[in-house]
N, C-alpha and C positions, 0 to 999 in steps of 0.2 A: 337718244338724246334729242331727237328731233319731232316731239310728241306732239306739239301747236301745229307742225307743218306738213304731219301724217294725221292730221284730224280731220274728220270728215268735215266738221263747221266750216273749217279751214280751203277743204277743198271745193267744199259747194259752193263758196265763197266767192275761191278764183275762176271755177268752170260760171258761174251765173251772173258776175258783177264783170262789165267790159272795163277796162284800163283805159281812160281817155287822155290824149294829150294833147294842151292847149297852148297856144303860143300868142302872146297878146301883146307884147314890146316889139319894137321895131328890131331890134337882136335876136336873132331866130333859133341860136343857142338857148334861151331863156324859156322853158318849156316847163307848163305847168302840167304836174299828174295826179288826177284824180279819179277818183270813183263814186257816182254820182246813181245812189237808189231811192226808189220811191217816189212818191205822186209827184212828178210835173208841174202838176196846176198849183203845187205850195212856193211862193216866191218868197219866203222868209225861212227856212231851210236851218237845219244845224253845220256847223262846218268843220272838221276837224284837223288840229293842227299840231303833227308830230313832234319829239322833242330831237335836237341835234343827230342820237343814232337811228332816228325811226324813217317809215317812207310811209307811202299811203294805207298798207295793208298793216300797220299795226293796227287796225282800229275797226279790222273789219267784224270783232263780236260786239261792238257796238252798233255796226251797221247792220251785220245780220239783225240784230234786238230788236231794236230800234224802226227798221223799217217795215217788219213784221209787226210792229204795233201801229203802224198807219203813218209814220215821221218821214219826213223827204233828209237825205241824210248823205253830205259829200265831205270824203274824207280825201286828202289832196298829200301831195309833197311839192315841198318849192323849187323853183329851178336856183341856178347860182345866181344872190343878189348879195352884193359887201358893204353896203349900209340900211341902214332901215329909215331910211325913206325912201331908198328905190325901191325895198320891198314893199313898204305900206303903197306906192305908186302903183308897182305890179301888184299886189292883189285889188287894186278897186278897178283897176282896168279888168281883172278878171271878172269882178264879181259883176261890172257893166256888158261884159263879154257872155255872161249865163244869163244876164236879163234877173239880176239883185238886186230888188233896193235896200234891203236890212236884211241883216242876217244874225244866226246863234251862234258866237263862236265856243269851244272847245279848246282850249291849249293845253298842251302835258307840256309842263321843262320848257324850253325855249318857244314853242310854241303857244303856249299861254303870256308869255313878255312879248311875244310879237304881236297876240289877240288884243293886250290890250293896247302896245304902243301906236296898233291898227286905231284902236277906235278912238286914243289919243288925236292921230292924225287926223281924222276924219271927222271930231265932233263939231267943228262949225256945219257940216253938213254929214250928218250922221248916219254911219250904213253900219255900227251895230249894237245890236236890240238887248243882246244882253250878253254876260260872259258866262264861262264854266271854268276855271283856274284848276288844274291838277297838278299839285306839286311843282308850282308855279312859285316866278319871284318878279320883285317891281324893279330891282337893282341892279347891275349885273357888276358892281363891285364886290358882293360877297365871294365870285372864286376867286377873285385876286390877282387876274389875269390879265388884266388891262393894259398890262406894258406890255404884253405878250401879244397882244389881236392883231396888232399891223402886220405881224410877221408868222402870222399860222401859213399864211398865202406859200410860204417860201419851204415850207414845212412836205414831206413824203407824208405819201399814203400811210404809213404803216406806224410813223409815230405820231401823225393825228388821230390814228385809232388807239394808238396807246392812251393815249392823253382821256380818250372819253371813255374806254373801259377801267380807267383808273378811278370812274366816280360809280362804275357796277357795283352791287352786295359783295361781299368777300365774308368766307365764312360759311358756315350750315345755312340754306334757309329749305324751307318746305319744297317739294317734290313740283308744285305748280310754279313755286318764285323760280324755280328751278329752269324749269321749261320757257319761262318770260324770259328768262337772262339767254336762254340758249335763240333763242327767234328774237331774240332785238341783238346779238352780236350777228347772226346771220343776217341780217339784215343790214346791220352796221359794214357787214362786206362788202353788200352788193352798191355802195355811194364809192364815187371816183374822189376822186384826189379834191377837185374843186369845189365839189356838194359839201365837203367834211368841214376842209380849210371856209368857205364862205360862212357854214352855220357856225362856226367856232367864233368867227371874227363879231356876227352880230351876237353871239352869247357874251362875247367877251367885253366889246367897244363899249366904251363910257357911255352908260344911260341908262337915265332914270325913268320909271312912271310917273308922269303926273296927273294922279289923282282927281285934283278938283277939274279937268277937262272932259272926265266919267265919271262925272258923280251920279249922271240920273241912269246909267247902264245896271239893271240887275247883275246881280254877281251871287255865285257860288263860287264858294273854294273847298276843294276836295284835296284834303293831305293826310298822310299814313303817321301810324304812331309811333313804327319798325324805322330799321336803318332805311335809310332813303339819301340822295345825291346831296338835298337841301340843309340847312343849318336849321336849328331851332329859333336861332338868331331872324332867319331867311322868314321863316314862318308868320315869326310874329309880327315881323313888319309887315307884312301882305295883310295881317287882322286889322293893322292901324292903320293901315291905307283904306282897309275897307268896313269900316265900324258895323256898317250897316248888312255886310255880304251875309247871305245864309252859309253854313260850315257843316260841311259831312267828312268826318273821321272816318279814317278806315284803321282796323289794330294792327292790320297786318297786310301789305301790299305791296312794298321794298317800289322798289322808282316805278315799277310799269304794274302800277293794279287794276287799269285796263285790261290788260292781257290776265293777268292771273286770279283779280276778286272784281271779275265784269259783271258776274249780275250784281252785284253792290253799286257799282259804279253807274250800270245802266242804270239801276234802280234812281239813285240820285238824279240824275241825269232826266228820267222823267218825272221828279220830281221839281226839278228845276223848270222844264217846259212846260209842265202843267199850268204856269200860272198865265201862261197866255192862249190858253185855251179858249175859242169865240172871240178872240181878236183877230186883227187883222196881221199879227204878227207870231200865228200858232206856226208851229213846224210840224203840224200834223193834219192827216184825213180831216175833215170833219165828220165824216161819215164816220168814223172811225171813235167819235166823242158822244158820248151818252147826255142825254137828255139833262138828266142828274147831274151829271159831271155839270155840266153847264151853269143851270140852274145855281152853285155851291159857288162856281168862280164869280159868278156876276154881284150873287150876294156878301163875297167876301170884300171891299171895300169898304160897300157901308155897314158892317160890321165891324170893322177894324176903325174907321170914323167915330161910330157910337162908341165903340170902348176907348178911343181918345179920350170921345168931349167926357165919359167918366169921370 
């Protein structure tokens, strides 16, 4: 039952990527953890950010992908933060702490409501460059919980874990969704009491996205066509929030199709960063970018201009 965590990917993973931990508040409890691969010299980086039961190593066959294709690529867990503004606070102290000034973000589930409320906070003076939404929402009234957030705090370990294995696949699914549910509940173990109750409160605390504060952030939204955490409902408002985002479906990927349909996911994913390829805001090698490729990016504006004035 333990197949992701007896995979070699998995292992070569943990034996070559160091676990960094950063601490950047004056609270010395508040300890950021991440995993930080690939070229150095990229200071607009993708950044990835788990959903409620994940930590940093969900996301490492993105990382492995990913950095193997030339991409600077840190995938993180948050320390305990109970509103989001301390958290948007702590991560731009962090991202000032790695020497960031824009970044790619990635969110799955609560971590794409936190990417964008991130870039909500910060677009008077903006540090990000574009988003990737995975089964992602702008609202966090759709679970209904919001009379419930003040008092997760007060809540055991063991039925704050109930609460967030109550939004797992239930049912038949495929051998791989199978494996995803098994390494996101073990993983869901390995968070204390505090980590669980803090991510529940900002899942749950009244708030919204506001939209027109990211309007000029590119945006993908990646969501599944199978049973998943999110509403249909959930969905379709993140399309109206985001008219203009690009959309990559997946048929089948249940809440974590990172972990189970990655190279789909990677695939999108560099498709998403491709379009700032020879800017100043790639998250890749350049060495690593083909002449051609280049050549295609530069020309695709005033292409897209001329078929305006059409």
């Amino acid at each position: 039952m333990e197949e992701i965590k007896l995979s070699p990917d998995y292992n070569w993973f943990r034996s070559t990527v160091p676990l960094k931990r950063i601490i950047v508040d004056d609270d010395d409890s508040k300890v950021w953890s991440l995993y930080d691969a690939g070229p150095k010299s990229i200071r607009c980086p993708i950044i990835f950010l788990p959903p409620v039961s994940g930590t940093a190593e969900v996301f490492f066959q993105q990382l492995l992908a990913l950095t193997g294709w030339g991409y600077r690529v840190i995938s993180l867990q948050y320390p305990v933060y109970w509103d989001l503004l301390e958290f948007c606070d702590g991560f731009r102290k962090l991202l000032d702490h790695l020497q960031l000034d824009k970044v790619h973000l990635f969110g799955a589930s609560l971590g794409g409501f936190l990417a964008q409320k991130f870039a909500e906070c910060t677009h008077k003076s903006p540090r990000v460059h574009s988003l990737i939404l995975c089964n992602s929402f702008s609202d966090t009234s759709i679970f209904n919980q919001t009379w419930t957030a003040n008092s997760f705090w007060l809540m055991p370990a063991f039925m704050l874990k109930k609460i967030v294995l109550g939004n797992f696949a239930k049912g038949p699914v495929d051998p791989k969704m199978a494996d995803a549910i098994d390494f996101m509940v073990d993983r869901l173990e390995s968070l204390n009491q505090s980590e669980l109750a803090s991510r529940l409160t900002l899942n749950c605390q009244n708030s919204y996205v506001e939209p027109h504060k990211i309007k000029d952030v590119a945006v993908t939204i990646i969501d599944v066509f199978d049973q998943s955490a999110l509403s249909l409902e959930a969905k379709e408002e993140m399309y109206k929030l985001y008219p203009n985002a690009r959309r990559a479906h997946l048929k089948t990927g249940g809440n974590f199709p990172y972990l189970c349909r990655s190279a789909e996911v990677n695939l999108y994913i560099q498709i998403h960063l491709r379009q700032f390829h020879g800017t100043r805001y790639a998250a890749i090698n350049p060495a690593m970018v083909s002449a051609e490729e280049l050549e295609v990016q530069r020309s695709r504006p005033a292409d897209a201009d001329s078929a305006d004035e059409q």
